[in-house]
C-alpha positions as CSV (number, residue, x, y, z in Angstrom):
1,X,33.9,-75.4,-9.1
2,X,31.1,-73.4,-11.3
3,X,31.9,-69.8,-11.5
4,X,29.0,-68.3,-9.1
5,X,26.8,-66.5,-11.6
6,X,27.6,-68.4,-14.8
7,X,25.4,-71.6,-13.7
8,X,22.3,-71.7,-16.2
9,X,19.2,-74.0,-14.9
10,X,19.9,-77.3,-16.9
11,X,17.1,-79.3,-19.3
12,X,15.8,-82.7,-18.2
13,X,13.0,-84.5,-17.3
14,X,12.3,-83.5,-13.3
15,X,12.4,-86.5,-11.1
16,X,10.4,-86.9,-7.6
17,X,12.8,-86.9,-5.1
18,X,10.6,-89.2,-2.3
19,X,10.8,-92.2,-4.9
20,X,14.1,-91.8,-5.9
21,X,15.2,-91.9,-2.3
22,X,13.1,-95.2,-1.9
23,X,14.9,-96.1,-5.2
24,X,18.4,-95.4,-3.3
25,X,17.9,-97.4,-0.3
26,X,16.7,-100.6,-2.3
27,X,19.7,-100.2,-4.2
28,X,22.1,-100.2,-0.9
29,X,20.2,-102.7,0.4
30,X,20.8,-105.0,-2.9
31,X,24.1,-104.0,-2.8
32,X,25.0,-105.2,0.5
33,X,22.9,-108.2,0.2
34,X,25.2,-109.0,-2.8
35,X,28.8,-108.7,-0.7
36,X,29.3,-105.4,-2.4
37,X,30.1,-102.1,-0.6
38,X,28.3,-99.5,-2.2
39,X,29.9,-96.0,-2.7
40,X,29.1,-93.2,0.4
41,X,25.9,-90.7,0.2
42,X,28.5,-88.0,-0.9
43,X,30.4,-89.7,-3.0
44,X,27.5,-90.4,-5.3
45,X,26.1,-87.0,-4.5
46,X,29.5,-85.5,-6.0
47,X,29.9,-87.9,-9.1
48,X,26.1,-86.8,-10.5
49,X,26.9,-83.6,-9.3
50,X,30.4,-83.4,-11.7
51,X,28.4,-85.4,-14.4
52,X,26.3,-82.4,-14.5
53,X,22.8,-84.7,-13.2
54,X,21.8,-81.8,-10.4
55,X,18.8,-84.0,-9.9
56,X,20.0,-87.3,-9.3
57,X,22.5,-85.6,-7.1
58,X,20.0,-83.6,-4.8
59,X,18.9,-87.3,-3.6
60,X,22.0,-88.5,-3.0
61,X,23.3,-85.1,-0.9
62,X,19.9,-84.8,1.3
63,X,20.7,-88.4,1.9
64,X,24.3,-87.4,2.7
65,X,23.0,-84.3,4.8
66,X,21.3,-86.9,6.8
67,X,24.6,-88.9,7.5
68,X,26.5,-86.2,8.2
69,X,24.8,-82.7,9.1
70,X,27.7,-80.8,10.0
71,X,29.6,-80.9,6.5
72,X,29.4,-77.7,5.5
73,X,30.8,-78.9,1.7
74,X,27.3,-81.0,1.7
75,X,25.2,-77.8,1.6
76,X,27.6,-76.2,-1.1
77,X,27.2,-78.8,-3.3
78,X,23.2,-79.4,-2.3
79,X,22.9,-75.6,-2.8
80,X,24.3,-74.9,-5.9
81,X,22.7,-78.5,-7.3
82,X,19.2,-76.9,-6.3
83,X,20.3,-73.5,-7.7
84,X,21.1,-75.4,-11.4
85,X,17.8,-77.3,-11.1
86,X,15.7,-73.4,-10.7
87,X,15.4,-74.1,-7.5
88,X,16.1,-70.9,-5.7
89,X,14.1,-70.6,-2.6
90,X,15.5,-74.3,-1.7
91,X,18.9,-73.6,-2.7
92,X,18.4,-70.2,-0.2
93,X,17.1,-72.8,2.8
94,X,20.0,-74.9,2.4
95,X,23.0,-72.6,2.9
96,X,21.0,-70.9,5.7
97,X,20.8,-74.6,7.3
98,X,24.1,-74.9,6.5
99,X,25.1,-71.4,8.1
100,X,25.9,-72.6,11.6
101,X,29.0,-75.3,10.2
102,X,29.5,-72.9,7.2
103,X,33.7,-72.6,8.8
104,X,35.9,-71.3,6.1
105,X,33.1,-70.8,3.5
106,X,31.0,-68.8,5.4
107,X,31.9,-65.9,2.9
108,X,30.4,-68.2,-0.2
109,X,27.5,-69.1,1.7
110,X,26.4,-65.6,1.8
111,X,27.5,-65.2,-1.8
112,X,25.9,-68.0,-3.2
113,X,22.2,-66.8,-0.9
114,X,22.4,-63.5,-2.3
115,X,23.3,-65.2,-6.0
116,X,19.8,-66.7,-4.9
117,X,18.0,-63.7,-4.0
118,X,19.1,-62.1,-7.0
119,X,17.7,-64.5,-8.9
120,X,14.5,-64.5,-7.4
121,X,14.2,-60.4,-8.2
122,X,15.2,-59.6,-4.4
123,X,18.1,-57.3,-5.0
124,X,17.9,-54.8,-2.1
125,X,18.6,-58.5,-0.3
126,X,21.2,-59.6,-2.5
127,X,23.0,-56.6,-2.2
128,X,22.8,-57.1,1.7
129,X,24.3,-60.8,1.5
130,X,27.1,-59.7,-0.9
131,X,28.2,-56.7,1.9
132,X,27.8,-59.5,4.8
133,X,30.1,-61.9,2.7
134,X,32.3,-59.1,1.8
135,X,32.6,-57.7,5.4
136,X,34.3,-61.8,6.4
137,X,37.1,-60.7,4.1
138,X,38.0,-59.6,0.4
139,X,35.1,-62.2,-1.6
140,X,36.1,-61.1,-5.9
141,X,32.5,-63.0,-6.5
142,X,30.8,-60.8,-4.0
143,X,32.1,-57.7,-5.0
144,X,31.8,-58.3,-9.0
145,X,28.1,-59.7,-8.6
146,X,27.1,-56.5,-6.3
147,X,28.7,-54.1,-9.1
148,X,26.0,-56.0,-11.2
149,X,23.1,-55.3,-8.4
150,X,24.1,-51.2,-8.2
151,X,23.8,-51.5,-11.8
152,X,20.6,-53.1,-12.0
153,X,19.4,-50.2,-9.5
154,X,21.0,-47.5,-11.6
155,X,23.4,-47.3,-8.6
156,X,25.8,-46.0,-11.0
157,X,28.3,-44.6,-8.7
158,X,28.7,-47.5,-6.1
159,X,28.6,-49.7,-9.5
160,X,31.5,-47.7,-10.9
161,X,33.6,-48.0,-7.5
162,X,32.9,-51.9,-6.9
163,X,34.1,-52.5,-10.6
164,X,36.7,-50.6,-10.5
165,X,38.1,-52.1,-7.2
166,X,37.5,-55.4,-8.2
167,X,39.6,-55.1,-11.8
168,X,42.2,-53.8,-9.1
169,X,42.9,-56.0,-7.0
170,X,41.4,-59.1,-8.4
171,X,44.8,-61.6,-9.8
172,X,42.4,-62.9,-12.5
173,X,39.3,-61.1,-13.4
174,X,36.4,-62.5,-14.6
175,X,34.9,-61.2,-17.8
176,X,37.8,-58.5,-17.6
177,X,37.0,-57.7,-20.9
178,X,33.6,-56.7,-20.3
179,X,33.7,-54.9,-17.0
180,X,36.3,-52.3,-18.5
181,X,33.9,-51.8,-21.2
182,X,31.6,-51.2,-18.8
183,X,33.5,-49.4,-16.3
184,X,34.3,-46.7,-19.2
185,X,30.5,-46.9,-20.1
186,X,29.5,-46.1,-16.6
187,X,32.5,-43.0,-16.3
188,X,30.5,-41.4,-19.7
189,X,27.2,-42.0,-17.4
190,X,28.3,-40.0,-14.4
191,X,29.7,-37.3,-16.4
192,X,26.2,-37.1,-18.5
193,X,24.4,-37.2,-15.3
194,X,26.9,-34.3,-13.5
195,X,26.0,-31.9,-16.6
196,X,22.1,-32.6,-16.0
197,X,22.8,-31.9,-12.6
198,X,24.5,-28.7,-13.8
199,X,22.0,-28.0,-16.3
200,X,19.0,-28.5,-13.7
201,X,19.9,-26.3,-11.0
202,X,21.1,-23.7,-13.5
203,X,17.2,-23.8,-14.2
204,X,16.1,-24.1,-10.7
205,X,18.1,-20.7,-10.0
206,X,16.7,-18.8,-12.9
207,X,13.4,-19.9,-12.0
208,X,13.7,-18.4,-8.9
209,X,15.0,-15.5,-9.6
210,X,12.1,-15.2,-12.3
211,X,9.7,-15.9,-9.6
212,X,11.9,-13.1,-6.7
213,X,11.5,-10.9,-9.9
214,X,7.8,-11.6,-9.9
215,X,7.1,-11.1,-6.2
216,X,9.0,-8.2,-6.0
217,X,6.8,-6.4,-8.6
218,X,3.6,-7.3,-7.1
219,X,4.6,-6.1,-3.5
220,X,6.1,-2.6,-5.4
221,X,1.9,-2.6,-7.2
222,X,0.7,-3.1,-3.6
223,X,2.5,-0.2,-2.6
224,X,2.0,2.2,-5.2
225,X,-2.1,1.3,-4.5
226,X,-1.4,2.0,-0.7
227,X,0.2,5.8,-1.5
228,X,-3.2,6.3,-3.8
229,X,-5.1,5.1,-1.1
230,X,-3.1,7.5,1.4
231,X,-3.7,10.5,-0.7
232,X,-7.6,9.8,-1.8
233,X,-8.3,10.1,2.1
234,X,-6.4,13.1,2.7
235,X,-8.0,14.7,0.3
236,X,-11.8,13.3,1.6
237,X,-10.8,14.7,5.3
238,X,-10.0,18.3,3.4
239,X,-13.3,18.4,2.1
240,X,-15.1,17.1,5.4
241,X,-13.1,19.9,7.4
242,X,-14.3,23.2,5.1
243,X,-16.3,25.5,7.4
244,X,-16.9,28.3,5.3
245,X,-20.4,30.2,4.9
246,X,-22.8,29.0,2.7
247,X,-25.9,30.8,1.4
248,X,-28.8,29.3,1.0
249,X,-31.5,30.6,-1.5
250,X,-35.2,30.1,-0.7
């Protein structure tokens, strides 16, 4: 099975699915007409699927879906077939039909929505999905693809701690390789980031200080004005209290 987030949208020529389903049931119907038992829904579905035909197989497994609603290995195949074919929003409708008999792969369901949702820009979702699959059990796909979202959100921390958890106690990593590279990229990050932090509220404490400094000065000007103030009117009331003689001259 495809590695989760290495599937690229294939080339091709798009097909409309309502003929080739009318297409399909002529071709059982000649088949049976003829002696010949034809291969199941599925079957077919999972041949073009293998052959790398995501379109040819979409018909076949939504006509498979329709024999048999409750295999939840239908809507894997069906969802990760519309996923190859760009075909997110469809691909996100299926495993959420597909939810209810999801069993045993309830985990990839989620992974494989928020592979989806990713895709479609949604990442605050995505990063949802991944912790929902993640909280049914340890999911290496999950937790590797959610580094990638933290990233993508400058999350750098929570990036840092997926990654490194992941090279841990995944057997066989994925892209190994790459995610120490960036693991040791992301360690340089968070000490560059720590020494702005430094840096910054070095600055924020000299700023106020400058600006204590500042206030301080005007409240000692506002007092030095209130003692001039004081003496100016002790010296007025002197003057208004004199009662000496005065001589007038005619």
């Amino acid at each position: 099975m495809r590695k989760l987030n290495t599937v690229k949208p294939l080339g091709g020529k798009k097909i409309k699915l309502r003929s080739s389903f009318v297409l399909i049931h002529l071709i059982i119907i000649i088949s049976y007409g003829f002696g010949e038992v034809p291969d199941s829904a599925l079957s077919n579905g999972q041949r073009l699927f293998m052959d790398n035909k995501p379109e040819d197989a979409i018909t076949w497994l939504e006509l498979a879906l329709g024999e048999d609603s409750g295999n939840n290995k239908i809507y894997n195949y069906l969802g990760i077939a519309y996923e190859q074919i760009g075909e997110y929003r469809k691909a996100i409708d299926t495993y959420n039909r597909g939810l209810s008999y999801a069993g045993d792969l309830k985990s990839i369901f989620f992974t494989n929505i928020a592979n989806n949702l990713g895709l479609l820009g949604d990442y605050d979702s995505a990063i949802d999905f991944y912790t929902q699959a993640m909280e049914l059990g340890y999911n290496g796909d999950a937790l590797r693809n959610r580094a990638g979202e933290y990233l993508r959100k400058q999350l750098y921390d929570k990036a840092l701690a997926d990654y490194k958890l992941y090279i841990e106690v995944e057997v066989s990593p994925y892209q190994s390789d790459e995610i120490k590279r960036v693991i040791n990229l992301l360690e340089h990050k968070l000490d560059e980031i720590a020494v702005q932090k430094i840096e910054e509220e070095r600055k924020r404490l000299e700023e106020e200080a400058r600006q204590r400094d500042l206030l301080n000065q005007v409240l000692n000007s506002l007092s030095s004005a209130g003692d001039e103030t004081t003496n100016l009117s002790a010296r007025t009331e002197d003057v208004e209290d004199y009662n000496g003689d005065f001589d007038i001259v005619d």
